[in-house]
TORPA-422956 format. One record per residue (C-alpha): residue in one letter; z, x, y. Coordinates in Angstrom, 1 decimal, padded with zeros to 4 digits. Example, Ala and Ser with C-alpha at 12.3 -4.5 7.8 and 13.67 -1.06 7.14 Angstrom:
residues 2
{"A" {007.8 012.3 -004.5}};
{"S" {007.1 013.7 -001.1}};
//
This chain:
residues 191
{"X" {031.0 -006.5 -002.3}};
{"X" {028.0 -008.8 -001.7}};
{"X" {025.2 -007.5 -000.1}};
{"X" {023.7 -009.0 003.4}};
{"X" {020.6 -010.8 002.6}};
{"X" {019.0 -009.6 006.2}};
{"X" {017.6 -006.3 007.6}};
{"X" {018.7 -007.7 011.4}};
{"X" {020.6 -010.7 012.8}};
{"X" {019.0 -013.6 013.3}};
{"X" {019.5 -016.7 014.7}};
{"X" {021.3 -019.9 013.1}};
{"X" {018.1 -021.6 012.7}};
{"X" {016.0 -018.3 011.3}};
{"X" {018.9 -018.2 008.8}};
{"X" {018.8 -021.5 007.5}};
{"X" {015.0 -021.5 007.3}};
{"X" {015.4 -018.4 005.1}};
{"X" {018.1 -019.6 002.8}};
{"X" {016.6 -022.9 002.4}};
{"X" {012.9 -021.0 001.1}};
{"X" {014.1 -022.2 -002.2}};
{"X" {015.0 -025.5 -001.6}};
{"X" {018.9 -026.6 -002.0}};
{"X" {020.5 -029.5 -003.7}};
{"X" {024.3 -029.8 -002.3}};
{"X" {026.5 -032.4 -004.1}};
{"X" {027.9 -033.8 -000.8}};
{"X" {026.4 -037.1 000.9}};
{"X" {023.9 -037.1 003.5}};
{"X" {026.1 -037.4 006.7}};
{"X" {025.9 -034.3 009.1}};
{"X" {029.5 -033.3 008.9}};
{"X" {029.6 -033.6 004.8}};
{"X" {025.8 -031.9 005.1}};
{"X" {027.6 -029.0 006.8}};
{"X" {030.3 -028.2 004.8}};
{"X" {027.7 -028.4 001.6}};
{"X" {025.7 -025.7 002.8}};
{"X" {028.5 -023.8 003.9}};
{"X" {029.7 -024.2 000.2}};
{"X" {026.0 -023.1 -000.7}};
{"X" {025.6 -020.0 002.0}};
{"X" {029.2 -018.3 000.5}};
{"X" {027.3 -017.5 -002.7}};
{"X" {024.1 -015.9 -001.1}};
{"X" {026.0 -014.2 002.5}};
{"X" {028.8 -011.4 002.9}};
{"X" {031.8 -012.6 004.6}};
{"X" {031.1 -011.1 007.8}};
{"X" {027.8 -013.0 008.2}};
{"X" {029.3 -016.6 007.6}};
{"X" {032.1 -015.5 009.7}};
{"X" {029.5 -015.5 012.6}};
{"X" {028.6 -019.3 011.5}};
{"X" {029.7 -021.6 013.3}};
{"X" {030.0 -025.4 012.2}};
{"X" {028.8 -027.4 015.5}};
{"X" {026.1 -024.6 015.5}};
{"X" {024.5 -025.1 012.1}};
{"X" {025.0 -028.5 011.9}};
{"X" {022.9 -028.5 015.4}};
{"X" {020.8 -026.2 013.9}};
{"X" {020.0 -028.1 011.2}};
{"X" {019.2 -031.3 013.3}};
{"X" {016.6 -029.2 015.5}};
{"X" {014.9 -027.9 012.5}};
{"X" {014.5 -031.6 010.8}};
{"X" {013.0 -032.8 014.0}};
{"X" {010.7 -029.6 014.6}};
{"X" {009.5 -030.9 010.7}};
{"X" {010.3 -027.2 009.6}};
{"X" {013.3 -028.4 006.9}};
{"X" {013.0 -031.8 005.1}};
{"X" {016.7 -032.8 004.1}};
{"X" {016.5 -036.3 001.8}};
{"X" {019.0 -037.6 -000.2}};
{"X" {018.2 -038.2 -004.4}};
{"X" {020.4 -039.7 -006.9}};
{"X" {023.7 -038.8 -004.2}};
{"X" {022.7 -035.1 -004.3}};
{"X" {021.3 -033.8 -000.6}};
{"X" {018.2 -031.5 -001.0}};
{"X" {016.5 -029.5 001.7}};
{"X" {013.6 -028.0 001.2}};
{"X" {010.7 -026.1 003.8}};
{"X" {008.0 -028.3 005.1}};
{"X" {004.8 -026.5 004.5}};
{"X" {005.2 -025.6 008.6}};
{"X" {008.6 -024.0 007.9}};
{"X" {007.0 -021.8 004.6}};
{"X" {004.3 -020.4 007.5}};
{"X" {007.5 -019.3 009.7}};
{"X" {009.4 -018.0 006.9}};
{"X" {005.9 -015.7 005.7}};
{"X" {006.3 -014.9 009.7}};
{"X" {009.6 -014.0 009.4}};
{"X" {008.9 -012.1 005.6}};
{"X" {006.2 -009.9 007.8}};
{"X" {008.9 -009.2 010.5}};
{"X" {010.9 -007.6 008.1}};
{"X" {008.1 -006.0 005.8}};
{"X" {008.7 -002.2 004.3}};
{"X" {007.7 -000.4 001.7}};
{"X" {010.8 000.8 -000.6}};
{"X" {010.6 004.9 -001.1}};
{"X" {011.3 005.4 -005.2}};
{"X" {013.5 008.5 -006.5}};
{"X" {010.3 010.1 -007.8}};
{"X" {006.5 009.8 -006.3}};
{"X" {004.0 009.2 -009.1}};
{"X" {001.3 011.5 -007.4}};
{"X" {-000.9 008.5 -006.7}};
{"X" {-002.1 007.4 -003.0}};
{"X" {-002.5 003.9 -002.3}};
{"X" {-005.7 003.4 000.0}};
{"X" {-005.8 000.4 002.0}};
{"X" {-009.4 -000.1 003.4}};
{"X" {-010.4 -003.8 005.5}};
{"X" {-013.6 -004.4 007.2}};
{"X" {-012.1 -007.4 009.0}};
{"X" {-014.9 -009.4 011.3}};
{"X" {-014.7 -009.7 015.0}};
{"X" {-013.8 -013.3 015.2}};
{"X" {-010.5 -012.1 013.3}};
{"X" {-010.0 -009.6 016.1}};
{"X" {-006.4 -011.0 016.6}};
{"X" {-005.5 -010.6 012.5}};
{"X" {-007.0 -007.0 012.5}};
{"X" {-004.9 -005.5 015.4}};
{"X" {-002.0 -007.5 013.5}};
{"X" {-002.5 -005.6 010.6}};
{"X" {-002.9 -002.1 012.2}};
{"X" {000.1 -002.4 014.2}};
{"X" {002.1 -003.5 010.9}};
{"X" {000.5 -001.0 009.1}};
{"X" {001.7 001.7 011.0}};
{"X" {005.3 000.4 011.7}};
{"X" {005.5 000.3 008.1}};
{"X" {004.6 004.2 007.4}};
{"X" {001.3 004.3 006.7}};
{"X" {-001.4 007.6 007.5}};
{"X" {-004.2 006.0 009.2}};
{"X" {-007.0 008.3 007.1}};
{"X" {-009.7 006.2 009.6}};
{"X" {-010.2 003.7 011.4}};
{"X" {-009.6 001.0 008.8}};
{"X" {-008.5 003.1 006.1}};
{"X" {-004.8 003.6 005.9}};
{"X" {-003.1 005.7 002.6}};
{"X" {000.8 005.3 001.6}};
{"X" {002.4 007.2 -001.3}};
{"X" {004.4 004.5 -002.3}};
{"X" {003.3 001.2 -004.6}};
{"X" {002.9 -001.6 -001.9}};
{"X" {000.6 -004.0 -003.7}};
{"X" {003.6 -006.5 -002.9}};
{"X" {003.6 -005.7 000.4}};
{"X" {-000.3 -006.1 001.2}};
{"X" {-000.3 -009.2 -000.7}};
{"X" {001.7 -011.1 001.4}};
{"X" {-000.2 -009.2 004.6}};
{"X" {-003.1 -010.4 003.2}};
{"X" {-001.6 -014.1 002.8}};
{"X" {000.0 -014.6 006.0}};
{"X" {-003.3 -013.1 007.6}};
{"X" {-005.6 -015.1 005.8}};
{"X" {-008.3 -011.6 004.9}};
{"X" {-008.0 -011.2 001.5}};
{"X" {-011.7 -010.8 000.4}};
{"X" {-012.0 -008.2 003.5}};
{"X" {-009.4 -005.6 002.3}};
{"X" {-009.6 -003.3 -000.8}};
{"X" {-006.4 -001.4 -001.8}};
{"X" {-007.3 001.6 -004.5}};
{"X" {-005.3 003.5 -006.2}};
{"X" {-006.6 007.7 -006.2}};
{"X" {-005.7 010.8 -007.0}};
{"X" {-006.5 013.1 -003.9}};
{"X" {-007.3 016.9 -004.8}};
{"X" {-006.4 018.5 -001.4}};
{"X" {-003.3 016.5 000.0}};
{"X" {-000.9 019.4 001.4}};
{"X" {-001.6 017.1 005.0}};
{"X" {-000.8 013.8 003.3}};
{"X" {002.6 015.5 001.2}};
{"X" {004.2 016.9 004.9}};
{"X" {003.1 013.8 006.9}};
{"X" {004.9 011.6 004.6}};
{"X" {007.7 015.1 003.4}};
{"X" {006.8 014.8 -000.3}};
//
């Protein structure tokens, strides 16, 4: 059985914006209903059954129309294949909806290592730093300090694209340590 490509349900448009992050080439021609039907074709490969069950034709087709005009997909038609692609606006609300849905994977076995996540983010990025904390803490993490937060579990993935959406990359340091005394750290996260 195919496995659902989303934590929660989203909407039609949220969807398409997500499956289209890598842009799709469908063999059908440019008109709306043939458009459809192509990306219907397309969606089987990448959705479980009971998700494109809840897909409805008028609604993506509509979908799709209100994206193209909010310039968040680009559909174009090349050498009679339709391609459609995010605009650079629709790559921001997919990162938006990639943060949304952000956690940390827990592996079989803990390597003993603590990732520290430290940021000394100015005031004038007020907005980005409460962003951060609150994420930080939905996704698990022990907030050591202030602006020091410590997970058990590789997340270098995870702060990157933090980081990128945010726009504070040269304000936050993530370290790998050994910590002698972490009985605290082991029962707060049950290692």
């Amino acid at each position: 059985m195919k496995k659902g490509l989303f934590i929660k349900p989203y909407s039609i448009s949220e969807l398409i914006i997500l499956i289209v992050a890598t842009p799709i080439a469908l063999s059908s021609p440019y008109g709306s209903r043939k458009l459809t039907k192509g990306l219907f074709d397309h969606l089987e490969d990448k959705l479980t059954p009971a998700e494109i069950d809840k897909l409805e034709p008028g609604k993506v087709s509509q979908a799709l129309y209100k994206l193209r005009k909010r310039k968040i997909i680009d559909i174009y038609e090349e050498n009679g294949i339709t391609h459609i692609k995010l605009t650079e606006k629709g790559k921001r609300r997919r990162e938006a909806a990639d943060i949304c849905n952000l956690d940390i994977p827990r592996p079989k076995l803990w390597d003993g290592k603590w990732r520290m996540f430290l940021f000394d983010i100015p005031e004038d990025k007020k907005v980005a730093r409460e962003a951060i904390r609150e994420k930080l803490k939905q996704m698990g993490f022990f907030q050591f300090q202030k602006s020091v937060w410590i997970h058990p579990y590789d997340c270098q993935k995870e702060i990157d694209l933090i980081t990128t959406v945010f726009n504070i990359g040269e304000y936050i340091t993530l370290l790998v340590v050994k910590i002698d005394d972490d009985l605290p750290l082991r029962d707060f996260f049950h290692i």
